[in-house]
N, C-alpha and C positions, 0 to 999 in steps of 0.2 A: 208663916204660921201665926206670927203677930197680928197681922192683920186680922186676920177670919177670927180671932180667937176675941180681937178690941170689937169685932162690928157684930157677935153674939152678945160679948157682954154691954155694949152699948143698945142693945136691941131691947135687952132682957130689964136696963133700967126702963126704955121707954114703953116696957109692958108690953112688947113683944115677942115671937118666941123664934128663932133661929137653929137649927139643928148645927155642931159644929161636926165637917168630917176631916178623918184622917185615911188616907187613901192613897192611891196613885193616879199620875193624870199620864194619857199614852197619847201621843201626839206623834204624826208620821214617821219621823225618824226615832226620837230620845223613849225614853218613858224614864218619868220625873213621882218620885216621893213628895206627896202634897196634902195641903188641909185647906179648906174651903169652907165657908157659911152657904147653907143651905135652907130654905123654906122647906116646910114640911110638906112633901106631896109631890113637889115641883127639882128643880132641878137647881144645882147650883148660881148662887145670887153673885152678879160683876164677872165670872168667870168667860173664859172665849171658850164658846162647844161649838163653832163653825170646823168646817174642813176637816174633819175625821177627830179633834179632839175628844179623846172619852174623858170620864173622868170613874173610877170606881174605887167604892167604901171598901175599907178595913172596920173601919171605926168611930159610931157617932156617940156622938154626947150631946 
C-alpha cells in the first residue's frame, strides 16, 4: 500500500495524474487484498496482469 500511495503522490508532484486503487488482486490460487497506482483509462501501472491475474477496484482516489 506504501508503495502505490508514494508513486501517486510522487506523480502528482511531477504534475501528473495517477488514480490510486484499493481493491483485490485474484490470482490462480490466493485472492489477495491490494492497492495499486493506476493511469486513467488504462490498466494498472508496474503490476503482473499475465496468466489469469485480475486485479478489481473497491476504491479509487
Amino acid at each position: 500500500m506504501e508503495t502505490s500511495l508514494g508513486a501517486v503522490l510522487a506523480a502528482a508532484l511531477m504534475g501528473r495524474r495517477l488514480n490510486w486503487c484499493l481493491g483485490a488482486r485474484f490470482a490462480p490460487p490466493p485472492v489477495e487484498y491490494h492497492a495499486w497506482a493506476e493511469l486513467p483509462g488504462h490498466g494498472p501501472v508496474g503490476e503482473y496482469t499475465e496468466a489469469g491475474w485480475h486485479h478489481h477496484t473497491a476504491l479509487t482516489i
